[in-house]
C-alpha positions in Angstrom: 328.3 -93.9 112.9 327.4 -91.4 115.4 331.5 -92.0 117.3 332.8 -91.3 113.6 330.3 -88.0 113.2 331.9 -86.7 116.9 335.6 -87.3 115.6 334.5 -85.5 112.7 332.6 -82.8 114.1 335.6 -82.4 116.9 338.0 -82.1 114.0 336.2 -79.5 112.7 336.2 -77.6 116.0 339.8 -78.1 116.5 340.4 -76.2 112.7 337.3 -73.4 114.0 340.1 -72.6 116.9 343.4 -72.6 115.0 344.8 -68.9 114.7 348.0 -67.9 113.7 349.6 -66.0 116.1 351.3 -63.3 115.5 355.3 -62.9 114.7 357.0 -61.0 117.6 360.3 -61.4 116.0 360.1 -57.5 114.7 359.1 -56.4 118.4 361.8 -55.1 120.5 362.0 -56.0 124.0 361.7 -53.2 126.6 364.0 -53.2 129.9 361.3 -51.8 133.0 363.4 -50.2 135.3 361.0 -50.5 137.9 360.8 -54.5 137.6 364.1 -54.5 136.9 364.9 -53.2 140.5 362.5 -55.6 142.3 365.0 -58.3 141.1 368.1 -56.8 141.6 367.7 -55.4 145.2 367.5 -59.1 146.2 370.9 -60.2 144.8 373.4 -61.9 147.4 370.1 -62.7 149.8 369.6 -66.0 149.1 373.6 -66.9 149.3 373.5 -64.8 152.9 370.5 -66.5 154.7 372.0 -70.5 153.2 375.6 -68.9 155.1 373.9 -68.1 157.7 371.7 -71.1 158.7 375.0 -72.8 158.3 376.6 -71.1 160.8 373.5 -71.3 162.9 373.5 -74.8 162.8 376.8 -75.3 164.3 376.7 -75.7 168.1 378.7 -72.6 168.5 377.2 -70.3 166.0 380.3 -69.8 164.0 382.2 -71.5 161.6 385.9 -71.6 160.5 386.5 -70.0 157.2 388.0 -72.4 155.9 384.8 -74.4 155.9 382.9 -72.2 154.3 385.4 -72.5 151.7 384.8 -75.7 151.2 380.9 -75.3 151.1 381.0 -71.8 148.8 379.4 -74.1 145.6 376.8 -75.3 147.5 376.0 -72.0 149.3 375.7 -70.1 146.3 378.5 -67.7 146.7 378.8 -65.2 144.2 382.0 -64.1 145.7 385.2 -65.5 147.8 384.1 -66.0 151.5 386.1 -63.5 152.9 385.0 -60.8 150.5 381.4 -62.2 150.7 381.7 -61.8 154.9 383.5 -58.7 154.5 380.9 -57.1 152.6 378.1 -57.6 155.1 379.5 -56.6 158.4 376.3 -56.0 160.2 375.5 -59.4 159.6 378.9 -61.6 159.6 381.5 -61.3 162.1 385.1 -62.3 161.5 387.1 -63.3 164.7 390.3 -65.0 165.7 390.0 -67.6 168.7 392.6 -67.3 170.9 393.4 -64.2 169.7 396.2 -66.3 166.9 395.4 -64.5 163.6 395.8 -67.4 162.0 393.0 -69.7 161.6 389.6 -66.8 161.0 386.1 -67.7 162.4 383.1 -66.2 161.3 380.4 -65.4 163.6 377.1 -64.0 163.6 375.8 -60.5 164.5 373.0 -60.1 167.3 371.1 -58.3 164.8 370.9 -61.2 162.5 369.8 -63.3 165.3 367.3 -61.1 166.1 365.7 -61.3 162.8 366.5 -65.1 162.5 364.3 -65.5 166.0 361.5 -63.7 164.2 361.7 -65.8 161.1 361.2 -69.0 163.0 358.4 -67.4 164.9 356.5 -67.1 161.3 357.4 -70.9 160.8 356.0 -72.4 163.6 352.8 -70.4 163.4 349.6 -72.3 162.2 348.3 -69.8 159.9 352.1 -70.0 158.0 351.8 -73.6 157.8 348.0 -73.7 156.1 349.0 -71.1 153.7 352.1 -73.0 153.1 349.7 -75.9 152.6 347.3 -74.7 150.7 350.0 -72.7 148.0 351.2 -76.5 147.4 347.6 -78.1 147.2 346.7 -75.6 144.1 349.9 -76.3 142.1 349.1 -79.9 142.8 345.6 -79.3 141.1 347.2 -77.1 138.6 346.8 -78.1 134.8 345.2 -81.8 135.5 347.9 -83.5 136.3 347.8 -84.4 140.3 351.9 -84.8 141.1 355.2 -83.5 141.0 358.4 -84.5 141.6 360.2 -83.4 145.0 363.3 -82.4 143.2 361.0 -79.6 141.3 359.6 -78.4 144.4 362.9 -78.1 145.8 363.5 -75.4 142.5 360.4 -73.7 143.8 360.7 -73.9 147.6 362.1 -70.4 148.1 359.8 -68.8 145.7 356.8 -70.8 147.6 358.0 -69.7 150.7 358.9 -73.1 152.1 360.9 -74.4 154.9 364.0 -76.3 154.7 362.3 -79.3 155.8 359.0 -78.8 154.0 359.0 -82.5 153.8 359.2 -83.1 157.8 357.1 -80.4 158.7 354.6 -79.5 156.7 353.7 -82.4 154.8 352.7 -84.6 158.0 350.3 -82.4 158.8 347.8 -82.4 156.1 347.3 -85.9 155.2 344.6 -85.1 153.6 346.0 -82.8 151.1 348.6 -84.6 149.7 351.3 -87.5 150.6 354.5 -88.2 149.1 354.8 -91.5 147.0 358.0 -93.1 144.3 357.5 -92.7 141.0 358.2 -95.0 138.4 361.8 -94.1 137.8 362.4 -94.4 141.7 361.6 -89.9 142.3 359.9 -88.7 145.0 356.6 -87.6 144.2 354.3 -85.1 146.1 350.8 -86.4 145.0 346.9 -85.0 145.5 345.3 -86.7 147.7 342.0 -84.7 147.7 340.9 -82.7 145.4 339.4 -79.4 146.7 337.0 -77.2 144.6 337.2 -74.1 147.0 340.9 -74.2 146.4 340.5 -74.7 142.6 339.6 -70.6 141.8 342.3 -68.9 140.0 343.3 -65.3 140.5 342.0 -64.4 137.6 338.3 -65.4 138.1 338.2 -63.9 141.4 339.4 -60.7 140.0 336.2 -61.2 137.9 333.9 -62.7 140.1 334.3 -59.4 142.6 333.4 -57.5 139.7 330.6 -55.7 138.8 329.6 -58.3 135.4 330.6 -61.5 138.0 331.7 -64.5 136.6 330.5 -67.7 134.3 332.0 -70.8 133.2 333.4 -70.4 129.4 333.0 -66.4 129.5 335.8 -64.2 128.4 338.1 -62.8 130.5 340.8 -60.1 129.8 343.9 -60.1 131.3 345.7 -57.1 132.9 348.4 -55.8 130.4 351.2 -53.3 131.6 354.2 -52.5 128.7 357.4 -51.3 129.5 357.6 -47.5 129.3 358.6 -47.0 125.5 357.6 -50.6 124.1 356.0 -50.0 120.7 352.2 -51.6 119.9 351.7 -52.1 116.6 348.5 -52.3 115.1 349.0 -55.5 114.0 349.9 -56.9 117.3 347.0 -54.8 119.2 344.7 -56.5 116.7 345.3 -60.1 117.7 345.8 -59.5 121.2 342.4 -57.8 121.5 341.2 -60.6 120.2 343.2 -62.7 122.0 341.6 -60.9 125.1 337.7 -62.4 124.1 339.3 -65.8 123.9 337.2 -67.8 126.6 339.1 -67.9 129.7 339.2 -72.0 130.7 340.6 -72.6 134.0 344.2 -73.6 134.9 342.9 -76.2 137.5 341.2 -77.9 133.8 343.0 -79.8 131.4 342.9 -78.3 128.3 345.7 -80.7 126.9 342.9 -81.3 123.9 343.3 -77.9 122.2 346.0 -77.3 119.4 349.2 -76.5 120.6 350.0 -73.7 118.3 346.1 -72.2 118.7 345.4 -69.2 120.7 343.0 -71.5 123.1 345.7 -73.1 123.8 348.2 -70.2 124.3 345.0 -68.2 126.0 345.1 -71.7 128.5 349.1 -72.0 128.8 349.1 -68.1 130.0 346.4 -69.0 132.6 348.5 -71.6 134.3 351.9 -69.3 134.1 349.6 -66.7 135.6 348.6 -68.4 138.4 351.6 -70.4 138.9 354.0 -66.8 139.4 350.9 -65.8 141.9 351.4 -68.9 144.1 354.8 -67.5 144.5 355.3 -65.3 147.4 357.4 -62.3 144.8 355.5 -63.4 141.9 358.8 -64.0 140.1 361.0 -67.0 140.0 363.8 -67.9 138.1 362.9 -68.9 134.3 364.4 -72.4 134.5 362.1 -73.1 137.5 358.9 -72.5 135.3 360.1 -74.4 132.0 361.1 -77.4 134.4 358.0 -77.6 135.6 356.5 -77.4 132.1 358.4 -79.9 131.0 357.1 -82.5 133.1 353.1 -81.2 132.5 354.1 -81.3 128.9 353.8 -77.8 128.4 357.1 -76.4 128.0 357.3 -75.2 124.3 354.0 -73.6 125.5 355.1 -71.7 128.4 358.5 -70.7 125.9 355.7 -69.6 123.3 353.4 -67.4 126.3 356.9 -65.7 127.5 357.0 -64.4 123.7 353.6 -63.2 122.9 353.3 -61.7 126.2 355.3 -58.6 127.2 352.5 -57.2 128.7 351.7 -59.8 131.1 355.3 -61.3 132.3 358.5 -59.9 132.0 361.8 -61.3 131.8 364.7 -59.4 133.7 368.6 -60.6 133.2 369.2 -58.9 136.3 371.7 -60.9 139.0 373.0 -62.7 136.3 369.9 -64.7 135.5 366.6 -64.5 133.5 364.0 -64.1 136.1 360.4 -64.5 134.9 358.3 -61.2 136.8 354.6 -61.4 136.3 353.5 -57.5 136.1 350.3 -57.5 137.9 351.7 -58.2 141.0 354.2 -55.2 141.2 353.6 -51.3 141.1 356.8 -50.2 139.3 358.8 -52.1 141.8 356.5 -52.6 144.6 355.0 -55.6 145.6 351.4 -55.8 145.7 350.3 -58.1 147.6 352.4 -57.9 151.1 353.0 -61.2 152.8 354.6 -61.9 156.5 357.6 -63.6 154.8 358.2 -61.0 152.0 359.0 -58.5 154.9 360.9 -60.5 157.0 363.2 -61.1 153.7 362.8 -57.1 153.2 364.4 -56.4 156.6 367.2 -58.8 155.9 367.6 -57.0 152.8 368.1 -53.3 154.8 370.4 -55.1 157.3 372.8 -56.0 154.5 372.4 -52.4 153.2 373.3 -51.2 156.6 377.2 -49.8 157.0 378.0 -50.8 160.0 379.7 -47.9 162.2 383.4 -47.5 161.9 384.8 -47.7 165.2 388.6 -45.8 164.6 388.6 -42.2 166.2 386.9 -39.2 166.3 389.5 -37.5 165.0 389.9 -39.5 162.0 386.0 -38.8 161.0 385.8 -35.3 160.6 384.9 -33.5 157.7 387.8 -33.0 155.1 390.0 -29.7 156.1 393.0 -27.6 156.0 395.6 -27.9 158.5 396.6 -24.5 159.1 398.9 -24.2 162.3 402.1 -25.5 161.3 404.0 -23.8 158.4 406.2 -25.9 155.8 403.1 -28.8 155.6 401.2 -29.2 153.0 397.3 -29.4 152.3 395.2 -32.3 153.2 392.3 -33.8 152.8 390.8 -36.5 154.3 389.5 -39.2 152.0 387.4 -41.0 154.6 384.5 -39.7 153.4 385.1 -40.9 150.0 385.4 -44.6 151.7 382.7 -44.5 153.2 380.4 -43.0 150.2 381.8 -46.0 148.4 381.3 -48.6 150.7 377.7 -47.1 150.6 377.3 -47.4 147.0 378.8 -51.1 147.1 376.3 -52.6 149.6 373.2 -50.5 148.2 372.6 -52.9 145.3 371.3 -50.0 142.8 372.9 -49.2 139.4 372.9 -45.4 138.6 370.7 -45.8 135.7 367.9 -46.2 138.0 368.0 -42.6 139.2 368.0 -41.1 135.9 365.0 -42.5 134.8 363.0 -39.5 135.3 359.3 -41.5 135.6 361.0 -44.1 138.8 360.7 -42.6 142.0 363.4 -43.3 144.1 361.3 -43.1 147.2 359.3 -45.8 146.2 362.1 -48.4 147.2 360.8 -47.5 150.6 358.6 -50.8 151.0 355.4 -49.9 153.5 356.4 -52.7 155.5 359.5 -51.1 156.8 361.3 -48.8 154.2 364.2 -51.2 153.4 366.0 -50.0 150.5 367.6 -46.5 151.1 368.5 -44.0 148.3 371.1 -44.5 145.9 373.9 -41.9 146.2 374.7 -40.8 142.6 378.0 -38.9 142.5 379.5 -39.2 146.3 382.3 -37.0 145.3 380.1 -34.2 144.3 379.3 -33.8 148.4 383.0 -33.8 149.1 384.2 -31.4 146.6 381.1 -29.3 147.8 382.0 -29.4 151.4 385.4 -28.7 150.2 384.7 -25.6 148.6 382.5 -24.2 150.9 385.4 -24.8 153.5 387.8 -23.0 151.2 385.4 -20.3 150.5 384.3 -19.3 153.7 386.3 -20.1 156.7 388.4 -17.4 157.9 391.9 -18.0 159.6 395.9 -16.7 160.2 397.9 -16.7 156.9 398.9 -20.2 156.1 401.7 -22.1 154.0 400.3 -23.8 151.1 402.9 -26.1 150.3 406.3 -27.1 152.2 407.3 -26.8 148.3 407.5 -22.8 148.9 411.1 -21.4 148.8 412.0 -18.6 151.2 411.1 -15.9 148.8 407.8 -17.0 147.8 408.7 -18.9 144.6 408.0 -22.8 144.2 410.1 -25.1 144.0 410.6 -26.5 140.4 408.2 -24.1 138.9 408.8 -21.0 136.4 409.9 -18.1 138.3 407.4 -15.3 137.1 406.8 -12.3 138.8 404.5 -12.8 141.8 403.7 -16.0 140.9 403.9 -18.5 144.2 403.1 -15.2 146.5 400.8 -15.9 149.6 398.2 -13.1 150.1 398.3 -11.3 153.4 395.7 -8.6 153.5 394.7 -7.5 157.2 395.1 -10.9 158.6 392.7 -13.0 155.6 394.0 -15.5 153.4 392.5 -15.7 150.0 392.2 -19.5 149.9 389.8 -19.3 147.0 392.6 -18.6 144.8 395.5 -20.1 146.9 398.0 -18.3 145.2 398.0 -15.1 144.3 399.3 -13.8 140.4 
């Protein structure tokens, strides 16, 4: 009798707790440039760092092209070798061996070398591998369950900050955090070995805890909100997320499988374990996939669909790079990272080296600023457009859209990271400097009377133009040339 009164009285609960929750449908989604940029300044660096430890695991430290041809699918290449090579010349190398230009190698630069030594450095450190270690025991903890498949870690090893060969060199070395075991349908499994209640604080609670109120077991706790400028609160939707916000705040390291699926306990609980799975992640953003796949095997994946709705304020979703890329907004300030970490800046100096131009090497003489040839008669004007190259090769490797500088609340100094600066300004209109320096030069320099055009007949007129009085005449006033107006009328 008293079983059937706790069913009962459970049931009861379970109807206290279901809410409706609200219909987002009528919301419009926001871009935020800021977040926006954090994605997209990262674009092509995974496919360059999986092309170069391929290169750097040959013997030689190059490769034939034609074998990264044959390896572009599973490198990631968003572009043709060549052009991919081509594009980042302070960190590939093309070469011919032999000097026959007919078989290309690709090499590496010493710069990328450089950086690779310091990455491997950070690897083989102790304090790398415990973090490392302890980032994997709390999403083993995560949610109850205890285990997860290798092949989802392997989604989540470059957001985690893992090594190749995690498995080899990490796992070995804390036996008692977890080992790896088969599953029933013959997977891999990583699985908990000890559970550890130090560990098992969210970043939520110690937010709260470091507070000034502190922090108890079943209390409310609000989390941070930040809208895209220009997203629209309605009163509606303020309404239920304020009290959405005194929700009790349960733990993602609990299983709170037993709440409704569609009450907001249960979307307050779903949130929590999204939260602190993006903060496990060294950029605290990963690719959306990664995160329903991972639901999906906790059984939470309509859930984490649901919290990526209701929440604009808490994650965003960029379609940046050509994917949707889950961003959880407390841990960026517009497009800052927050929280710095050792292997965040070694992947931000990677970043500036690919945004480096490497120097051209062809002669001085073909590098100075655009001018007029004035000391033979009979040529015609011209301007060097090297410049103009080089402002575009600028704008190709820089990785930022336009629309990022008009935005008149982003800051374009802000893409200077404090660990190193690595994203430069955006030029907006290159041409705008060369038609500037051009103009200046036109306006200002003084030299002997010149021929405009080898077009000019010996009288003055131009060839295959009207012949109207004093049209095509070249001012000669006490030795000046009016080059402002180039010909006078």
């Amino acid at each position: 009798m008293q079983s059937i009164f706790r069913s009962f009285r459970r049931r009861i609960g379970h109807q206290e707790s279901r809410r409706t929750l609200v219909d987002l449908t009528a919301i419009k989604w926001v871009r935020d440039r800021g977040l926006d940029h954090a994605v997209e300044k990262e674009s092509n660096l995974q496919p360059m760092l999986n092309l170069k430890n391929l290169i750097k695991s040959e013997p030689s430290k190059s490769l034939p092209l034609s074998i990264i041809v044959q390896n572009r699918e599973s490198l990631d290449l968003p572009l043709r070798p060549i052009e991919f090579v081509r594009k980042y010349p302070s960190v590939f190398e093309e070469f011919f061996p032999g000097g026959v230009k007919i078989h290309p190698h690709v090499k590496l630069t010493q710069e990328i070398l450089g950086l690779d030594a310091d990455e491997q450095l950070i690897y083989q450190s102790d304090d790398y591998k415990q973090r490392v270690a302890d980032r994997l025991l709390k999403l083993l903890m995560l949610a109850g369950i205890h285990k997860i498949p290798i092949r989802i870690i392997d989604r989540l090893r470059w957001d985690l900050g893992l090594p190749q060969d995690y498995i080899q060199s990490v796992v070995p070395e804390f036996p008692d955090y977890f080992k790896i075991t088969r599953g029933s349908d013959s997977d891999l499994l990583l699985e908990l070995v000890c559970w550890s209640s130090e560990l098992a604080v969210s970043a939520i609670q110690k937010r709260a805890m470091s507070g000034e109120v502190g922090y108890k077991k079943g209390m409310a706790i609000s989390f941070p909100l930040q809208y895209s400028r220009g997203f629209e609160v309605d009163k509606k939707f303020k309404r239920w997320v304020d009290e959405w916000q005194k929700l009790p705040y349960v733990s993602p390291y609990e299983n709170a499988l037993h709440f409704p699926a569609k009450s907001d306990e249960a979307d307050k609980w779903a949130v929590a374990v999204m939260h602190e799975i993006l903060t496990l992640l060294i950029g605290k953003k990963t690719d959306r996939e990664n995160v329903l796949c991972l639901g999906e095997y906790w059984g939470l994946r309509a859930r984490f669909k649901r919290a990526l709705l209701h929440h604009p304020g808490i994650f965003y979703l960029s379609n940046k790079i050509g994917t949707h890329t889950v961003v959880l907004r407390d841990g960026y300030k517009r497009n800052l990272l927050i929280e710095k970490h050792p292997f965040m800046d070694m992947r931000y100096k990677y970043i500036h080296l690919m945004n480096t131009v490497k120097e051209d090497k062809k002669p001085k003489a073909q590098k100075q600023k655009p001018t007029i040839d004035s000391t033979k008669e009979g040529e015609e004007m011209q301007v060097d457009t090297s410049e103009d190259e080089q402002f575009g090769e600028l704008n190709d490797l820089s990785g930022s859209e336009v629309e990022y500088g008009s935005d008149e609340d982003y800051d374009d100094e802000e893409d200077k990271d404090d660990a190193g600066g690595y994203i430069g300004r955006a030029m907006k209109n290159p041409n705008r400097s060369l038609r500037t320096s051009v103009a200046t030069n036109l306006k200002t320099r003084k030299t002997v009377p010149v021929q405009v055009s080898g077009k000019i007949g010996m009288h003055g007129k131009l060839k295959g133009h009207s012949s109207s009085p004093g049209r095509g005449q070249i001012s000669r006033n006490r030795g000046r040339s009016n080059l402002r107006t180039g010909i006078s009328v």
